[in-house]
VMD Tcl script that draws the C-alpha trace (Angstrom):
set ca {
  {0.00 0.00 0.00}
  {2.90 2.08 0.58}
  {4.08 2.00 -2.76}
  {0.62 3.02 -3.81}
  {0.76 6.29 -1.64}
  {4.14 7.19 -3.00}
  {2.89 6.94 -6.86}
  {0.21 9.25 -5.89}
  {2.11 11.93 -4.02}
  {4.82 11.88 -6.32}
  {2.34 12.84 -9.06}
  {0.44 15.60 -6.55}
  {4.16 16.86 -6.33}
  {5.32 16.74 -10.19}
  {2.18 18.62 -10.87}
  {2.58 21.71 -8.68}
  {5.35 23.44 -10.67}
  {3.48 22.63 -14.02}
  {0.98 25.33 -13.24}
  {-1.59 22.79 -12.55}
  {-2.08 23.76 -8.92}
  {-5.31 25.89 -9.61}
  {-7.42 23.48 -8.04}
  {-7.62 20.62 -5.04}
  {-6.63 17.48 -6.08}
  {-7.19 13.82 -4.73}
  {-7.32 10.35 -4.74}
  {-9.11 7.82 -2.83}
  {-6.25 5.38 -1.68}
  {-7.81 2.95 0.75}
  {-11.87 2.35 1.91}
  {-12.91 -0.04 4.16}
  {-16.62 -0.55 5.53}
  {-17.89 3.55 6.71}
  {-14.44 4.93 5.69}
  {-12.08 5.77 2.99}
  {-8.24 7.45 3.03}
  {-7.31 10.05 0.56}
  {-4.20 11.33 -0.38}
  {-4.81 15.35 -0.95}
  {-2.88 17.83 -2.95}
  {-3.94 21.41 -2.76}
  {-3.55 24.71 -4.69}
  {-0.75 25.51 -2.77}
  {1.13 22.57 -3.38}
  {0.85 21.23 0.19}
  {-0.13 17.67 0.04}
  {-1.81 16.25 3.49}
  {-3.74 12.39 3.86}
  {-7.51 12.38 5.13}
  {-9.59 9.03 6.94}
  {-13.29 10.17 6.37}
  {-16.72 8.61 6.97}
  {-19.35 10.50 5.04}
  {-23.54 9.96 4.78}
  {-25.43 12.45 2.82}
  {-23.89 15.76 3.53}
  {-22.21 14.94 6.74}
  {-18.69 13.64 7.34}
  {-16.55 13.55 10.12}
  {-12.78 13.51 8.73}
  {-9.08 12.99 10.48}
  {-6.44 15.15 8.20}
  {-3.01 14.99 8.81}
  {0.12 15.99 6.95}
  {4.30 15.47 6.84}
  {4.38 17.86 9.62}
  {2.13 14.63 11.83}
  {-0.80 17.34 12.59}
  {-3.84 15.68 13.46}
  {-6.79 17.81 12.93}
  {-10.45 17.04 13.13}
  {-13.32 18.08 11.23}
  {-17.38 17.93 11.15}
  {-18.51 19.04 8.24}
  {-22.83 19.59 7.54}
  {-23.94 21.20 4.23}
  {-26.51 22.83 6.16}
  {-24.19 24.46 8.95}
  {-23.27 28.27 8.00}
  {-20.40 29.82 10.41}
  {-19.48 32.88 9.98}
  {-16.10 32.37 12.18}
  {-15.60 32.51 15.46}
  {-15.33 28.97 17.87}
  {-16.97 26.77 20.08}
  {-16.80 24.26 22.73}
  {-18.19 21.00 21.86}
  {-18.15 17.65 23.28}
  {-17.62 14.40 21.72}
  {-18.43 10.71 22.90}
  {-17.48 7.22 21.54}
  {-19.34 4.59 22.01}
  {-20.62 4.69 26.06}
  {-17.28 5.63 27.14}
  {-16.97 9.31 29.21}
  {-17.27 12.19 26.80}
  {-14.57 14.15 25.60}
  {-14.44 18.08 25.54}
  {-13.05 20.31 22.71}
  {-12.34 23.88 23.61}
  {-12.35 26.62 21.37}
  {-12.87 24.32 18.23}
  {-12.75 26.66 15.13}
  {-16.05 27.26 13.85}
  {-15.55 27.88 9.73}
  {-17.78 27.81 6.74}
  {-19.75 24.72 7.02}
  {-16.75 22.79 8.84}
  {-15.93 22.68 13.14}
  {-11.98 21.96 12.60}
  {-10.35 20.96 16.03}
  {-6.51 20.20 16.26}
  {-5.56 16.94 18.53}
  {-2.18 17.78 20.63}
  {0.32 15.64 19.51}
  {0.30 13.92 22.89}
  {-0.29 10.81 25.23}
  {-4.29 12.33 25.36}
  {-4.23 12.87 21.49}
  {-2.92 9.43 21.28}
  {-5.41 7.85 23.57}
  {-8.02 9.97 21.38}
  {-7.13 8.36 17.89}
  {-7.20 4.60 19.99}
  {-10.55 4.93 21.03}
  {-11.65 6.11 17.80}
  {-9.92 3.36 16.49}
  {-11.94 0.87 18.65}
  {-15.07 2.34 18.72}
  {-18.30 1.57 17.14}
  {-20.26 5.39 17.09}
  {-18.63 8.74 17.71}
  {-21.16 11.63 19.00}
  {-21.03 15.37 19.08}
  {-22.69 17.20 20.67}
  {-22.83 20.89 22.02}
  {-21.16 22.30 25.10}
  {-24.75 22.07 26.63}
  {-24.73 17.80 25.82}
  {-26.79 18.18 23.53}
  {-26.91 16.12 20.16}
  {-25.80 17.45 17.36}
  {-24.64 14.49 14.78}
  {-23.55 11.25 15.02}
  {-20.73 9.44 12.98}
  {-19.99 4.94 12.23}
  {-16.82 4.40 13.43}
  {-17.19 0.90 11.30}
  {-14.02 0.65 9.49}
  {-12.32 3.02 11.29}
  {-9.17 1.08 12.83}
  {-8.19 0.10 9.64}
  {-8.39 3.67 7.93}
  {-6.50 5.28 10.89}
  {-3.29 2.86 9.86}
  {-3.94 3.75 6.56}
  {-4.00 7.07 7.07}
  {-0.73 6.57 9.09}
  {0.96 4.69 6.53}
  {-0.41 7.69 3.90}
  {1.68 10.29 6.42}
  {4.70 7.98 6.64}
  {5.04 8.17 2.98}
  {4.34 12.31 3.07}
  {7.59 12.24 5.56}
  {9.51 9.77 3.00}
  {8.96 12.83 0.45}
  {9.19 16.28 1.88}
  {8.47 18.61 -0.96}
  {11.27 21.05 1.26}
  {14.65 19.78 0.47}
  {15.84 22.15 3.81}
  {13.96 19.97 6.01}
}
mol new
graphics top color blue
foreach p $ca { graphics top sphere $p radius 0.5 }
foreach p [lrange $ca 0 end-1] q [lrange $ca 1 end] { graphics top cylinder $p $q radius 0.2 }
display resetview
């Protein structure tokens, strides 16, 4: 599978200096049951690997990039932010509830950054084993709910997608 990722962000690279950067590119790279990984190459030229599950217009998604951020995001067609942020609270399965301060409230997307730490860690596992995720507001209240089904397997995937991102660092002063 590795080899797969590297064909794909070799060509996201090659295709940056040809001008061809005027829009967001990607390419589904792994899906299994709810999920699927893509590899990502934007306008910029910044490349960055994504484990989603999506129904309808909803999807909760785990980007990271070379630089191993881990950033979260609930996305709802309907939402409209207009900036600003938000506390939320998320639960997996029957487990105690997690709470996100000052998650970034943008367009139709809440974005939260995991610390790359022991708690992020522990965050990503019990994603990883979980069956349903659940946000909700800072009042407990639901607001969406998200199948974890598939989601162990897309989190490696999505690992071995960033592995390859550090294997080919588009900044030869790294």
């Amino acid at each position: 599978m590795k080899r797969l990722f590297r064909l794909i962000a070799a060509v996201c690279v090659a295709l940056a200096p040809l001008g061809l950067k005027a829009e967001t590119v990607s390419e589904i790279v792994f899906q299994y049951k709810a999920w699927e990984v893509q590899i990502v190459g934007f306008d910029d030229g910044s490349i960055a690997c994504v484990a989603q599950v999506r129904e309808g217009g909803e999807s909760f998604s785990i980007w990271s990039d070379e630089r191993e951020m881990v950033r979260l995001q609930f996305y709802s067609d309907i939402w409209e932010f207009d900036g600003g942020s938000a506390d939320l609270e998320i639960q997996i399965d029957r487990r105690a509830p997690w709470t996100l301060t000052n998650a970034e409230l943008y367009m139709q997307s809440v974005l939260f950054d995991i610390p790359d730490t022991d708690v992020g860690l522990r965050f990503l596992a019990e994603v990883m084993r979980g069956n349903v995720l659940y946000l909700r507001n800072d009042r407990g209240d639901d607001v969406q709910s998200y199948s974890l089904a598939g989601s162990s397997a897309s989190i490696r995937a999505l690992i071995d997608c960033v592995d390859v991102l550090q294997g080919n660092p588009s900044n030869p002063f790294q």
